[in-house]
FIROMAR-143522 format. One line per 2 residues: number of its first residue (from 1); their letters; for each residue x, y, z of C-alpha. Coordinates in nm, 2 decimals. Example, Ala and Ser with C-alpha at 12.3 -4.5 7.8 and 13.67 -1.06 7.14 Angstrom:
1 = as = 1.23,-0.45,0.78 ~ 1.37,-0.11,0.71
//
This chain:
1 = xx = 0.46,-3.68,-2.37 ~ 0.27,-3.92,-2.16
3 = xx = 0.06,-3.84,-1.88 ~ 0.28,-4.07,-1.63
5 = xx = 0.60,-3.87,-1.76 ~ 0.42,-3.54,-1.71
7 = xx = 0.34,-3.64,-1.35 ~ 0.69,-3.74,-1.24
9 = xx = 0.83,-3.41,-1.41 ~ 0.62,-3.20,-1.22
11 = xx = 0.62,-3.40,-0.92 ~ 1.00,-3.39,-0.92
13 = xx = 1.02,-3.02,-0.94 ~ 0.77,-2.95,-0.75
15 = xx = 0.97,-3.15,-0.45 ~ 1.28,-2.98,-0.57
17 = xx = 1.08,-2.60,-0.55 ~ 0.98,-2.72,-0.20
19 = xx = 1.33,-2.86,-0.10 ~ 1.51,-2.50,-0.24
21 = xx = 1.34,-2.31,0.02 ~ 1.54,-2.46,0.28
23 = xx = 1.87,-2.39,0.09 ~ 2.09,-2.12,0.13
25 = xx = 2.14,-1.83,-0.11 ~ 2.49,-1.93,-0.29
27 = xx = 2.41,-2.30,-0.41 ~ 2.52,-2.38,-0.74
29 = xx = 2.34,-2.20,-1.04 ~ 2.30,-2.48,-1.27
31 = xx = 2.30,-2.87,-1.28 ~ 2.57,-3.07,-1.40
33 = xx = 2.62,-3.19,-1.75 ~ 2.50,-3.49,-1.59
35 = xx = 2.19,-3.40,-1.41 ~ 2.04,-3.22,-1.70
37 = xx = 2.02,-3.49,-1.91 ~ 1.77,-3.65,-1.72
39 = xx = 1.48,-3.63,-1.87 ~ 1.27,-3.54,-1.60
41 = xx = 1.49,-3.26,-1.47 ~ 1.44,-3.08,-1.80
43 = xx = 1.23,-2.75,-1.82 ~ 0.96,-2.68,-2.01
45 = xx = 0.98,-2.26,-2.10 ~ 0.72,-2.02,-2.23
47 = xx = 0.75,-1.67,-2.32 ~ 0.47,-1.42,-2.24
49 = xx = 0.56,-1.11,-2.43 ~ 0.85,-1.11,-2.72
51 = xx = 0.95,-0.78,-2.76 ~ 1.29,-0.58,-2.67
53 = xx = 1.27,-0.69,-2.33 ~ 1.22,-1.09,-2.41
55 = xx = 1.49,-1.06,-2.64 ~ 1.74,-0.92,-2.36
57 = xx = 1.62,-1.21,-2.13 ~ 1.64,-1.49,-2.43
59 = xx = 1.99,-1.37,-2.47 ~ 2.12,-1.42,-2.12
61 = xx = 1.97,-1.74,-2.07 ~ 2.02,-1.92,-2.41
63 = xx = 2.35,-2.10,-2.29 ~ 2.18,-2.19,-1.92
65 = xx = 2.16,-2.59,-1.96 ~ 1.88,-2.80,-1.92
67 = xx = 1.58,-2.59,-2.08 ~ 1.40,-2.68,-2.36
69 = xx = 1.16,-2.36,-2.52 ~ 0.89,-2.52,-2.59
71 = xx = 0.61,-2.24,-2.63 ~ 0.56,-1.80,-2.73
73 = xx = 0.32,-1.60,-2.73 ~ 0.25,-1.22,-2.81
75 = xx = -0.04,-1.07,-3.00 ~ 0.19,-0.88,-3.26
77 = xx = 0.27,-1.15,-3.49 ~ 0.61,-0.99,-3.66
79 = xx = 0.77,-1.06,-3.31 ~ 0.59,-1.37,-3.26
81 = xx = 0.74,-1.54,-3.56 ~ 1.09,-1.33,-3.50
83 = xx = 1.12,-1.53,-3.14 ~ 0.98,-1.84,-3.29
85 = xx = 1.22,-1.86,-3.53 ~ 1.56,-1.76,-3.31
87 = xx = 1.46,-2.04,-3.12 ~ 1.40,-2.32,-3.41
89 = xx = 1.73,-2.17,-3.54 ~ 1.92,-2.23,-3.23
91 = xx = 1.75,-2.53,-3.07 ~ 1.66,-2.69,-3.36
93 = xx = 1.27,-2.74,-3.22 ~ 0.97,-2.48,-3.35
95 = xx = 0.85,-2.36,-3.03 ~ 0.38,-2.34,-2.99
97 = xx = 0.31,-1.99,-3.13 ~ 0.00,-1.82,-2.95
99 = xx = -0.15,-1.50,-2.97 ~ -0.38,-1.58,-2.67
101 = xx = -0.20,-1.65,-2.36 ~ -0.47,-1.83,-2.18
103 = xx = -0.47,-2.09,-2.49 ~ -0.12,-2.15,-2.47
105 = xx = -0.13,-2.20,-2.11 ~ -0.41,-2.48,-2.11
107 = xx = -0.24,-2.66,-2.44 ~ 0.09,-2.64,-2.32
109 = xx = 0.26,-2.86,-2.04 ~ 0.49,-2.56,-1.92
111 = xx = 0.74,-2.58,-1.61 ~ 0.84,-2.18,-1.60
113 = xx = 0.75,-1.93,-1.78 ~ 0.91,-1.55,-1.83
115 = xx = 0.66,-1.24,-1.87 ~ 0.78,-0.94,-2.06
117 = xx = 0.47,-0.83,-2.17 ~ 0.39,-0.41,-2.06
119 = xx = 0.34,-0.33,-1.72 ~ -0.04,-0.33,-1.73
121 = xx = -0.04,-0.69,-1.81 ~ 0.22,-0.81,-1.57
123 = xx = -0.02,-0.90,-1.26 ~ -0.28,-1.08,-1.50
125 = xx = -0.05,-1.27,-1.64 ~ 0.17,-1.35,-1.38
127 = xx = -0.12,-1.48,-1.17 ~ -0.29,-1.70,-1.48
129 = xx = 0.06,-1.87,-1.52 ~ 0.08,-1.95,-1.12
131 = xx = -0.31,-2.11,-1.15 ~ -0.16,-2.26,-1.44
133 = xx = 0.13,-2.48,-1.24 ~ 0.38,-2.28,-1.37
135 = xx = 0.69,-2.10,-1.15 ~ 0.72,-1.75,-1.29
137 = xx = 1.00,-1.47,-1.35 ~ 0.83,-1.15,-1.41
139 = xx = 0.98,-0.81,-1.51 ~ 0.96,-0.54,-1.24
141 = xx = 0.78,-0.33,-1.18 ~ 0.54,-0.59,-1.10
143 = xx = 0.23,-0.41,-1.20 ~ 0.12,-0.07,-1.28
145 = xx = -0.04,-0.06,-0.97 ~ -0.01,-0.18,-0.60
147 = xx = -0.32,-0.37,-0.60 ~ -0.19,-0.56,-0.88
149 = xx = 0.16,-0.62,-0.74 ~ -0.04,-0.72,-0.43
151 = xx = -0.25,-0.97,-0.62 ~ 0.06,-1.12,-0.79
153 = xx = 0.19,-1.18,-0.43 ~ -0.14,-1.37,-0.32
155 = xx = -0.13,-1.62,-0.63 ~ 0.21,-1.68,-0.55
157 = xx = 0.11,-1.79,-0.19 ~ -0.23,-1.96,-0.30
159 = xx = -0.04,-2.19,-0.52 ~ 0.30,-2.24,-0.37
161 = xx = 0.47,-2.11,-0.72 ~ 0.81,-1.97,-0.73
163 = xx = 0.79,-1.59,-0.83 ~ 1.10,-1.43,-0.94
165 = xx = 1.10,-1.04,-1.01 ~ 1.34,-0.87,-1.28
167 = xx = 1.55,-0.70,-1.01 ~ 1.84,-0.85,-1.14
169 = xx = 2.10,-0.66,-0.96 ~ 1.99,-0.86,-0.67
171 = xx = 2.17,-1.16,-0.81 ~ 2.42,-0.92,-0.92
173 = xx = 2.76,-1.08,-0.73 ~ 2.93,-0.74,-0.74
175 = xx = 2.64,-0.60,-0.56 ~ 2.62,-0.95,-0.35
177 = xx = 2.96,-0.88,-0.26 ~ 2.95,-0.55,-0.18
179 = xx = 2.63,-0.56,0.03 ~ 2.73,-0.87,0.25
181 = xx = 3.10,-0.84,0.28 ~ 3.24,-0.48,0.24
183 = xx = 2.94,-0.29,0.41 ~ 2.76,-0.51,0.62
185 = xx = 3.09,-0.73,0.75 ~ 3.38,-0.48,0.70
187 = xx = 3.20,-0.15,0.76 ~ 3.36,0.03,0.49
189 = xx = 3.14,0.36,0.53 ~ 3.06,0.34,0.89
191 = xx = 2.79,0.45,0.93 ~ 2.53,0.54,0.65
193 = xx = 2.39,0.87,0.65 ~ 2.34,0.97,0.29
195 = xx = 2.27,0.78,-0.07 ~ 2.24,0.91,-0.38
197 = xx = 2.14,0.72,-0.73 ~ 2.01,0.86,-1.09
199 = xx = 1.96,0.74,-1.45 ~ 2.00,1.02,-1.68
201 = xx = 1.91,0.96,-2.03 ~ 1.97,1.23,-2.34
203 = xx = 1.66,1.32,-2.54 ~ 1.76,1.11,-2.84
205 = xx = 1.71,0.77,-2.65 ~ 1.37,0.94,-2.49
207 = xx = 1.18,0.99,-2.76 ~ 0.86,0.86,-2.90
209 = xx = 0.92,0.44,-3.10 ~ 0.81,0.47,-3.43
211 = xx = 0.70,0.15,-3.58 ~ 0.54,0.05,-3.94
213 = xx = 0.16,0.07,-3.89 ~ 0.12,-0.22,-4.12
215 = xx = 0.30,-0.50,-3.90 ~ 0.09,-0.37,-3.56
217 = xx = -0.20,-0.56,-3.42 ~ -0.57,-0.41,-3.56
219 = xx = -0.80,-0.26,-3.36 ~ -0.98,-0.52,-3.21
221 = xx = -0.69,-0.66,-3.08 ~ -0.60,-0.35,-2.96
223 = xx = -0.87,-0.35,-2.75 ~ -0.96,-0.66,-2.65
225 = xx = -0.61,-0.68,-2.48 ~ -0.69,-0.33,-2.30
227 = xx = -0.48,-0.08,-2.47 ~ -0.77,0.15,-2.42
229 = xx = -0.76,0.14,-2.05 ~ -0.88,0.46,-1.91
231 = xx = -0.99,0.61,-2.23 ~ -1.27,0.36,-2.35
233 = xx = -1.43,0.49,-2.67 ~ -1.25,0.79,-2.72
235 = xx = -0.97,0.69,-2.92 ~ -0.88,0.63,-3.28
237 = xx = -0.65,0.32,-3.43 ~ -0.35,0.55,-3.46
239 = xx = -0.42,0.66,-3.08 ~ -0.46,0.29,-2.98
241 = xx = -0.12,0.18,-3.19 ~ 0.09,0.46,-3.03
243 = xx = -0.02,0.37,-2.67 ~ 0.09,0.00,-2.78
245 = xx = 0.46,0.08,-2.89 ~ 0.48,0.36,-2.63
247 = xx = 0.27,0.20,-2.36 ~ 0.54,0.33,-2.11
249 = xx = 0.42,0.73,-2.16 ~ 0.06,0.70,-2.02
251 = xx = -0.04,0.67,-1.67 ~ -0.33,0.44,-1.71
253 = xx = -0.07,0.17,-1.88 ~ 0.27,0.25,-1.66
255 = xx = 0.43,0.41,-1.40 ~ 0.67,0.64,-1.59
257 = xx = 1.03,0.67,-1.59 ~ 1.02,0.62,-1.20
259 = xx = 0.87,0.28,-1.21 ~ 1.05,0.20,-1.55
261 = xx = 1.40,0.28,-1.46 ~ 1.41,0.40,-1.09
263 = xx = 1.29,0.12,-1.01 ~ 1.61,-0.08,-1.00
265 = xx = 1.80,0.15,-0.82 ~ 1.52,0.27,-0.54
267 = xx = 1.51,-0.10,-0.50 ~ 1.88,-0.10,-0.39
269 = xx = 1.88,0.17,-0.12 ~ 1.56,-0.04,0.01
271 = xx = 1.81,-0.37,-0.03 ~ 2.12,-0.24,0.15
273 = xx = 1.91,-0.06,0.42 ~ 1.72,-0.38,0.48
275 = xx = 1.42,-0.16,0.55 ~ 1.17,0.05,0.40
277 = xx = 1.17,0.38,0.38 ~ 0.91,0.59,0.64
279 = xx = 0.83,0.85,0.37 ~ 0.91,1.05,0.02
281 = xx = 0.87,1.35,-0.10 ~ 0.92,1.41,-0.48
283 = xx = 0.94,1.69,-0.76 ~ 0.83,1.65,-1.13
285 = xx = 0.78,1.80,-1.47 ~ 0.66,1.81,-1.81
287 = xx = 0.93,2.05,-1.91 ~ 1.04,1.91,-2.24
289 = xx = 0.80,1.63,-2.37 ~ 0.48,1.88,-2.27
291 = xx = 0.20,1.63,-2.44 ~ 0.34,1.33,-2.25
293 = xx = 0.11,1.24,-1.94 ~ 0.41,1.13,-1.73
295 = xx = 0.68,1.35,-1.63 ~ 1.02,1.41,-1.79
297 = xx = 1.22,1.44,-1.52 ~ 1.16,1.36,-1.15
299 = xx = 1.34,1.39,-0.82 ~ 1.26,1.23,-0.49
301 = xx = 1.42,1.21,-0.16 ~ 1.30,0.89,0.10
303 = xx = 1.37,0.93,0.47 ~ 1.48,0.61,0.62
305 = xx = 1.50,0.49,1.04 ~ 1.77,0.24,1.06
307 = xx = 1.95,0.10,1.38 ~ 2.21,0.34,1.35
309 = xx = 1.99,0.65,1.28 ~ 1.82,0.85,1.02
311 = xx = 1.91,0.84,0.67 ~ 1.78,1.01,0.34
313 = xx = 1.79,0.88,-0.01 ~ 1.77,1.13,-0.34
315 = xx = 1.75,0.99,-0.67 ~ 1.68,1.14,-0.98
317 = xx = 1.54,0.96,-1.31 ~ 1.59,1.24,-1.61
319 = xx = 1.49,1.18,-1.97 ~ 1.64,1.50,-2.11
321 = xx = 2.01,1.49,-2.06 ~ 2.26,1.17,-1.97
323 = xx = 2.50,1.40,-1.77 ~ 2.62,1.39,-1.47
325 = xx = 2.75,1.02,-1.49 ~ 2.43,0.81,-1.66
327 = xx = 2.30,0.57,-1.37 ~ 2.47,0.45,-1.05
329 = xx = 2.39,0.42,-0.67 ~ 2.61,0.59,-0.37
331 = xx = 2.60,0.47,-0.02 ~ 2.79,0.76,0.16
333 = xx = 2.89,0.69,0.52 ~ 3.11,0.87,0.82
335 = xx = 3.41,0.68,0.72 ~ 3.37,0.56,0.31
337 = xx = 3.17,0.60,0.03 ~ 3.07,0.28,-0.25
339 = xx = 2.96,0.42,-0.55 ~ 2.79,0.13,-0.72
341 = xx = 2.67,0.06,-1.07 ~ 2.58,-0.28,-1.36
343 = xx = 2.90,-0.06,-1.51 ~ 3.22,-0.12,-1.37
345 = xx = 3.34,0.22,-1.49 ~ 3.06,0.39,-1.25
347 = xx = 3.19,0.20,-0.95 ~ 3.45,0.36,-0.70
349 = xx = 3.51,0.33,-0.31 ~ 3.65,0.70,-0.11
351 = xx = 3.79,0.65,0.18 ~ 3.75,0.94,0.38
353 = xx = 4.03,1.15,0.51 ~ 3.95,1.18,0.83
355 = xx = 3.86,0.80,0.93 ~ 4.09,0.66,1.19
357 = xx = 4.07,0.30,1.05 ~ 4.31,0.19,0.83
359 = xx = 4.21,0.03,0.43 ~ 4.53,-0.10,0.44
361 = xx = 4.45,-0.48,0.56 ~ 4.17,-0.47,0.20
363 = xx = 4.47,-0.34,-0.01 ~ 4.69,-0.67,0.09
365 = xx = 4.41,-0.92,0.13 ~ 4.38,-0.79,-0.27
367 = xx = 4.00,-0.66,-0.16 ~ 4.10,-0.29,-0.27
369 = xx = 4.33,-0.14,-0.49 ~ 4.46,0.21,-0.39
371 = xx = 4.44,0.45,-0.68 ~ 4.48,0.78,-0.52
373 = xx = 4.66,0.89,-0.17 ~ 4.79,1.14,0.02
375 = xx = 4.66,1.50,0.08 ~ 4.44,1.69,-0.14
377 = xx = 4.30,2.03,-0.07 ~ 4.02,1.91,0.12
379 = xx = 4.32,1.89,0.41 ~ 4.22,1.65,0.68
381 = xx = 3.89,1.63,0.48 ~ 4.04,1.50,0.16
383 = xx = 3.94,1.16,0.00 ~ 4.13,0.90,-0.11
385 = xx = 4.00,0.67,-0.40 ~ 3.99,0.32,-0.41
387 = xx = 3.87,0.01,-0.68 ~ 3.72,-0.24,-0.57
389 = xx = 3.90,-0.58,-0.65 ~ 3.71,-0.83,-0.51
391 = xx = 3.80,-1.23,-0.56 ~ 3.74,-1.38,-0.93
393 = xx = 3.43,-1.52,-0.83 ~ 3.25,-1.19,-0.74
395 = xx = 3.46,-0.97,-0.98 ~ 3.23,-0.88,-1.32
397 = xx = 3.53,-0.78,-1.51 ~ 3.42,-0.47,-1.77
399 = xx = 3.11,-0.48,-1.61 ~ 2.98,-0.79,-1.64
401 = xx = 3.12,-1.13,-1.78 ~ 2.77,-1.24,-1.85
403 = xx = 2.44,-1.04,-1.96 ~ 2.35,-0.83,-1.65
405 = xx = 2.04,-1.04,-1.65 ~ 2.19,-1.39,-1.65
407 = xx = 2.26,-1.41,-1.27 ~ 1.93,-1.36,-1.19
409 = xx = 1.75,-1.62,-1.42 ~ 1.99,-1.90,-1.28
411 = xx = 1.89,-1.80,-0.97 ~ 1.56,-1.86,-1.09
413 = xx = 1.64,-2.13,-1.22 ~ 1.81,-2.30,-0.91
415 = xx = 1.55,-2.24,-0.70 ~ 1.30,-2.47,-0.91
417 = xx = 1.54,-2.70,-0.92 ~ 1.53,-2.71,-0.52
419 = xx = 1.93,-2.59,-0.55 ~ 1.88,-2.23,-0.39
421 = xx = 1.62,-1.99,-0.23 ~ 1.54,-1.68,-0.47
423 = xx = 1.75,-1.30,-0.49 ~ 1.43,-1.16,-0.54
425 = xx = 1.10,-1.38,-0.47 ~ 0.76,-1.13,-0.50
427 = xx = 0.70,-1.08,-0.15 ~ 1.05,-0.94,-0.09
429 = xx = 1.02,-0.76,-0.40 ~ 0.68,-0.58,-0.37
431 = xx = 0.79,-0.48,-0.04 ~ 1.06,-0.27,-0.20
433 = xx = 0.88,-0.18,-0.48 ~ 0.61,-0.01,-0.27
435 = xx = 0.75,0.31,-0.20 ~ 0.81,0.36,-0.59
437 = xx = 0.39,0.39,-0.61 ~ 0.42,0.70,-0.43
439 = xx = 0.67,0.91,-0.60 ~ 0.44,1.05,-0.89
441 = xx = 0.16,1.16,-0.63 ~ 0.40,1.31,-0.42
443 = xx = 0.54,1.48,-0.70 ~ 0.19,1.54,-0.86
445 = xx = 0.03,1.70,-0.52 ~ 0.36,1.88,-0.38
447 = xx = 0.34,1.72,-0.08 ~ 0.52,1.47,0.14
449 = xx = 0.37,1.12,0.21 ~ 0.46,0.96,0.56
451 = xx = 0.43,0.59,0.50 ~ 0.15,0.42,0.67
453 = xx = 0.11,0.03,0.69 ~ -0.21,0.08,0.41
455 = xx = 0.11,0.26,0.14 ~ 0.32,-0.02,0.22
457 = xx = 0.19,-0.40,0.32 ~ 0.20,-0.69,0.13
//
């Protein structure tokens, strides 16, 4: 490619990145069959990181038009040539292979690029890209630690990149819908006193990955790329390959099952609130995995102030049973409650028994669909159960009609093309996310944390 074509591609999305912040959320996902032709609206896409998690992205955005994956890298070379390949055999074109990522970024003329490498790595390589030129969509959480989230934030804003985190319900239009029209315009719960969210996993998808040593990265690799961190010197190559498959189970590499899966849902209540949370208190333990240095199973209750009063938030991330319903959010209000889920089998709407306003009006307009009436034990206190059924452009029937994470990378992928603003740009993102940093000391120290401006600011 010539420099002069370079130039106008980038200086074409570049105006378009610029004009997409004026847009409103809703614009059209992707181009037309005629737009993305054009050669100069085509984009360039790396991959940093090309494990389980790259695959789950590569799926939901391999029929999204108009990108051409031009480059991979990943220092473990069985899943460097695995994503290689999948895109050759698709695409037809072998993508630049790199184990460095700094090498691929100078060599490569990249428009966007998606990070899925382990938490650690997220703010280094979030913020090389962005000095690079390149917009970004990064996995949440964004670091392992708030200084790095916080230094992913000021790239972002140094070099007037796009930064998209993998909150992906955000762009989730059952959640869209649910959020803007039935709570926020139609006041289906009244007011919002309570919420309640969990992921419960069984012990047989908790434990330990187990890899062939003989296709994992040596031990210079190892730790030139850090998997030492917090334990320089002191460990052997078996030590230094489990902390690479299981990087999630040590503090100095993650933040646990809170920042790995509660994430997404804490990340909801702060969504729908529209505020953050003014403190947490929390309750962890070891009780089952005892050699692990995170806990097993934690609990945590924020206290919110919103508008219409106080509010408290418990969720629960458990690795030792899937009980109790596996994962799901609940807003539960004077008059309703929207349980809420990716899953449509985990989401319901109760009307309460006692609320004086009528669903009726939903039930025609084809908003909700009545499954249960009439009097239950409760007396005036009983419940009646509703589904949400909301028009065919919000409804994700079985679920989802796309990947769960599809959505949110044409979101992404609007917004560089100047045709929306971004469901979840880092600011907005690491301002929810910041409360999550405080769970496992809370939790660790028995004690509750009132929120100061230092816990939470961007």
């Amino acid at each position: 490619m010539s420099e002069e074509t370079k130039t106008n591609r980038r200086d074409f999305l570049r105006k378009g990145s610029v004009a997409g912040a004026g847009l409103v959320l809703g614009a059209p996902a992707i181009l037309s069959a005629e737009a993305k032709n054009a050669p100069s609206d085509e984009l360039r896409v790396g991959f940093i990181g090309c494990g389980k998690q790259h695959e789950v992205l590569f799926d939901a955005m391999k029929n999204i038009p108009g990108m051409r994956y031009t480059a991979v890298a990943d220092i473990m070379k069985n899943r460097l040539g695995g994503s290689a390949s999948r895109i050759k055999n698709m695409f037809g074109d072998m993508p630049g292979r790199y184990f460095d990522v700094e090498e691929m970024l100078e060599k490569e003329d990249l428009d966007v690029v998606f990070i899925t490498t382990p938490d650690f790595w997220h703010a280094p390589h979030t913020v090389m890209a962005l000095e690079a030129g390149c917009h970004v969509y990064c996995e949440k959480m964004m670091s392992d630690t708030l200084e790095g989230a916080r230094s992913m934030v000021a790239a972002m804003d140094r070099t007037g990149k796009l930064l998209q985190i993998g909150h992906q319900r955000r762009s989730n239009p059952r959640y869209q819908f649910t959020l803007d029209y039935l709570i926020n315009q139609e006041k289906i719960c009244g007011q919002i006193v309570n919420m309640n969210g969990q992921w419960n996993r069984a012990v047989g998808s908790s434990q330990d990955i187990s890899v062939k040593e003989s296709i994992l990265p040596d031990e210079k690799t190892l730790l030139k790329y850090g998997f030492d961190k917090g334990q320089e010197g002191k460990l052997s190559l078996s030590d230094l390959r489990h902390r690479f498959v299981n990087w999630r189970l040590y503090k100095d590499l993650s933040g646990g099952p809170i920042s790995d899966l509660g994430a997404h849902q804490i990340d909801i209540f702060n969504w729908f609130m529209g505020t953050q949370p003014k403190s947490v208190m929390a309750s962890g333990g070891r009780n089952h995995f005892k050699s692990r240095e995170h806990f097993d199973n934690v609990m945590c209750v924020f206290e919110y102030d919103t508008p219409e009063g106080g509010a408290r938030a418990f969720y629960q991330v458990l690795t030792t049973t899937s009980a109790g319903g596996g994962y799901y959010e609940s807003f539960m209000g004077t008059e309703g409650t929207v349980e809420i889920s990716e899953r449509a089998a985990y989401t319901n709407i109760y009307r309460e028994g006692g609320c004086d306003r009528s669903w009726d009006p939903l039930v025609q307009r084809g908003i909700l669909k009545k499954v249960a009436s009439g009097q239950a034990a409760g007396g005036s206190d009983a419940i009646a159960s509703y589904e949400s059924a909301p028009p065919d452009q919000f409804e994700l029937p079985g679920g989802l009609s796309k990947p769960p994470h599809q959505p949110h990378i044409e979101n992404f992928v609007a917004a560089v093309r100047g045709q929306a603003k971004l469901t979840c740009d880092g600011r907005h993102a690491l301002e929810s996310e910041a409360p999550i940093y405080w769970v496992n000391p809370a939790a660790e120290n028995s004690e509750t944390i009132h929120f100061t401006d230092e816990h939470l600011h961007v």
